[in-house]
C-alpha positions in Angstrom: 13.3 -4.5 1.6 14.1 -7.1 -0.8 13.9 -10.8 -0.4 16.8 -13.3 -2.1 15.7 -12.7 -5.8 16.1 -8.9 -5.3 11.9 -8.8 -5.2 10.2 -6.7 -2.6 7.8 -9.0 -0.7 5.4 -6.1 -0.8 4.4 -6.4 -4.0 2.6 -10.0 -3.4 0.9 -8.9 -0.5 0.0 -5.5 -2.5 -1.0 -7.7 -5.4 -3.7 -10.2 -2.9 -4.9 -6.4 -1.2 -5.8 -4.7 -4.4 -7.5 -7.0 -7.0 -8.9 -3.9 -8.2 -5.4 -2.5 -10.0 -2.6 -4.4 -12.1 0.0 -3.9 -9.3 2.9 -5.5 -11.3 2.2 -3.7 -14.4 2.0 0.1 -12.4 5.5 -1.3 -10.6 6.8 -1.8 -13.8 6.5 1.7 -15.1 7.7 2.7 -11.2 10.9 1.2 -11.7 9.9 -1.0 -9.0 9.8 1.7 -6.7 6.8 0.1 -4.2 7.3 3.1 -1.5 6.4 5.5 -4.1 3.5 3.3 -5.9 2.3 3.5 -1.9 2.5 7.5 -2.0 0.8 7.4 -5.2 -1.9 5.6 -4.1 -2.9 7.4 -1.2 -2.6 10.8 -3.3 -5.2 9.1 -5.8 -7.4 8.5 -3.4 -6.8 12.0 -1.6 -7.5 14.0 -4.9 -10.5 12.0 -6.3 -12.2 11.0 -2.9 -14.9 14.1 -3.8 -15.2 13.3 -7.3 -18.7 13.2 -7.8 -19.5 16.1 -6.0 -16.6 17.9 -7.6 -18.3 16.9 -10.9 -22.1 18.2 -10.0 -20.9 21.6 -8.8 -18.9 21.9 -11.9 -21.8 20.9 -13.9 -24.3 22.9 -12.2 -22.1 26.1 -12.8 -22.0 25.5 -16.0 -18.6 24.6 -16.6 -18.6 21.6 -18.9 -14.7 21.9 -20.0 -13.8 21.6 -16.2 -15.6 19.0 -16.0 -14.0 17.0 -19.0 -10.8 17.6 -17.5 -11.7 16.3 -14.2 -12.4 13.3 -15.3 -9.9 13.4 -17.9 -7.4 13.5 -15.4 -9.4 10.7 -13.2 -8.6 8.6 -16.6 -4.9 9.3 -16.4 -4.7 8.4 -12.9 -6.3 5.3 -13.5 -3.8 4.2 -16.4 -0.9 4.9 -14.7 -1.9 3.0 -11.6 -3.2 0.4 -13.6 -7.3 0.7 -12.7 -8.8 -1.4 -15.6 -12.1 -0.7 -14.6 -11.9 3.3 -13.8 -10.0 3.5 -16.4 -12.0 2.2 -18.6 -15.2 3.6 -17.7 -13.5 7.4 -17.2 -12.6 7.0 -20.7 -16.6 6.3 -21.8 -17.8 9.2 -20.1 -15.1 11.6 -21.3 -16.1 10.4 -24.9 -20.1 10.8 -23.8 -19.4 14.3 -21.9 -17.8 15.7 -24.9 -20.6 14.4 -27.6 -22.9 16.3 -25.4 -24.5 13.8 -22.8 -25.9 14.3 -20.1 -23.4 11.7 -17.9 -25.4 11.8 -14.7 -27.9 9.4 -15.9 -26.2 6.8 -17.7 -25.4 3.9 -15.8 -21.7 3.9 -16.5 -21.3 7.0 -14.8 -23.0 4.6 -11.7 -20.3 2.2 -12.5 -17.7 4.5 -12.2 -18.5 5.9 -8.5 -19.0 2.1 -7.2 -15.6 0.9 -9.7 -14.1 4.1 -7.4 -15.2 3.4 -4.0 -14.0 -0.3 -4.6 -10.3 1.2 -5.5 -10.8 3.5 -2.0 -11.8 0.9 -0.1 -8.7 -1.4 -1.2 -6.2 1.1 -0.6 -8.1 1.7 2.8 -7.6 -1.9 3.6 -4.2 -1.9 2.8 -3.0 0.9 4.5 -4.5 -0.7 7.6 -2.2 -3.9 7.2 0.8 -1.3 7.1 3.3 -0.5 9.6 5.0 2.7 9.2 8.4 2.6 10.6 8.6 5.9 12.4 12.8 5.4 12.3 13.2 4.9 8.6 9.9 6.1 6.9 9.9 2.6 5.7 6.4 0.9 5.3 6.3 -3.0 6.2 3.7 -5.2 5.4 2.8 -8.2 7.2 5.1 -10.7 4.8 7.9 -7.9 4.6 8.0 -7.8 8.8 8.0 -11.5 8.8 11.1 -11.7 6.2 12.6 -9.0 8.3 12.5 -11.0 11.9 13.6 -14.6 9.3 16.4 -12.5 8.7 17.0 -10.9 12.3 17.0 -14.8 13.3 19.8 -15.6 10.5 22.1 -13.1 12.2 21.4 -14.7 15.7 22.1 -17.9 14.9 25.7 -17.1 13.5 26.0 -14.8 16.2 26.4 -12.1 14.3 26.3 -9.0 16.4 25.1 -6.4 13.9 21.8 -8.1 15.5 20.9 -5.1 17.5 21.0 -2.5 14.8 18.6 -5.0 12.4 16.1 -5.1 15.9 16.4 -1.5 16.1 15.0 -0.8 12.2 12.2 -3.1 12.9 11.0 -2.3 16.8 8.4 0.3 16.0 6.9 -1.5 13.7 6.5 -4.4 16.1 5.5 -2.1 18.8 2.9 -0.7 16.5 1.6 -4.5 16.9 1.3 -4.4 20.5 4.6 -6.1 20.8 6.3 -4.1 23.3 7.1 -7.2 26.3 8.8 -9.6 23.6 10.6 -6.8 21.7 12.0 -5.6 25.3 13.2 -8.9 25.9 14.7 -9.4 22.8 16.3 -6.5 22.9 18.0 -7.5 26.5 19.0 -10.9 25.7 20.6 -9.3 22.1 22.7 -6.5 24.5 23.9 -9.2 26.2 24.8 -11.4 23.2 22.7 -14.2 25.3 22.1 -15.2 20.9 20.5 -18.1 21.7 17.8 -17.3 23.6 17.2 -14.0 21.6 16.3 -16.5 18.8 14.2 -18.8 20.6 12.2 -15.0 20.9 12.7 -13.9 17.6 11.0 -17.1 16.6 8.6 -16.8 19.0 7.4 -13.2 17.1 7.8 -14.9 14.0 4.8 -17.2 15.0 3.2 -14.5 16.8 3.0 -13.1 13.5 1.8 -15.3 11.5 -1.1 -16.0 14.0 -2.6 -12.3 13.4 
């Protein structure tokens, strides 16, 4: 979803939820794709969520070049999500871990486990702010549902009866928010193209919203 300027409002809200990463910069090299940047996210977190035991049982067996690639590979996903600080400090202990180091007891190694539980914990937070659309696979954040009902309560005001199919995109993601009696009756009054009152409702939601 895009607002006026062609923007997706996702990508402010994204920006304010994850101080941790450059979220403009890692749209830029997505093309502006912000439903894949969301998929790549939550597989970052998936694949590096055991990291530091990944790293221990690799370094207890012995298997130092493993372990350079692990976190070699942590330092790529860090630069193209744009993670100054993992980034950063995957980097230092890849140079460390080659040179022989033993990475477990230098503090940037510390630094890199709490820099990584930060990024989790972000992308934790923001997932719980979205609203997966079960209809459309499409992911709406607080702002982007809020633009969506603005818009819904353009249509109604010009009558515009291509109103039902815009409430229809958007009603699981309102029923997700406990919703269900004012989407119902918003749904009866558009059905009946009873306009007026269904955007006396929609703004009603519209507040609602902005009140959570």
């Amino acid at each position: 979803m895009c607002n006026d300027n062609g923007a997706d409002p996702r990508t402010r809200t994204f920006s304010q939820q994850l101080p941790a990463f450059d979220v403009k910069q890692a749209l830029i090299r997505l093309d502006g794709d912000v439903d894949l940047y969301v998929q790549i996210l939550q597989s970052y977190r998936q694949t590096f969520r055991h990291f530091s035991t990944t790293l221990r049982e690799l370094a207890q067996a012995g298997n130092t070049n493993d372990m350079i690639q692990q976190i070699h590979t942590l330092k790529g996903a860090a630069a193209n999500l744009e993670i100054t600080q993992v980034h950063r400090l995957s980097q230092d202990l890849e140079n460390e871990l080659r040179q022989g180091a033993d990475i477990f007891v230098l503090p940037e190694y510390q630094s890199l486990l709490a820099a990584l539980a930060t990024s989790f914990e972000q992308i934790t937070a923001m997932d719980q702010t979205q609203i997966m659309n079960e209809n459309t696979g499409q992911i709406f954040s607080g702002d982007a549902l809020t633009a969506a009902l603005h818009e819904l309560g353009g249509m109604l005001s010009v009558y515009d009866t291509a109103a039902g199919k815009a409430l229809l995109r958007i009603k699981p993601a309102l029923v997700r928010l406990g919703l269900e009696a004012e989407v119902s009756r918003l749904e009866k009054t558009t059905s009946r193209y009873a306009f007026e009152e269904a955007e006396i409702i929609c703004s009603r939601l519209i507040q609602r919203l902005g009140d959570t």
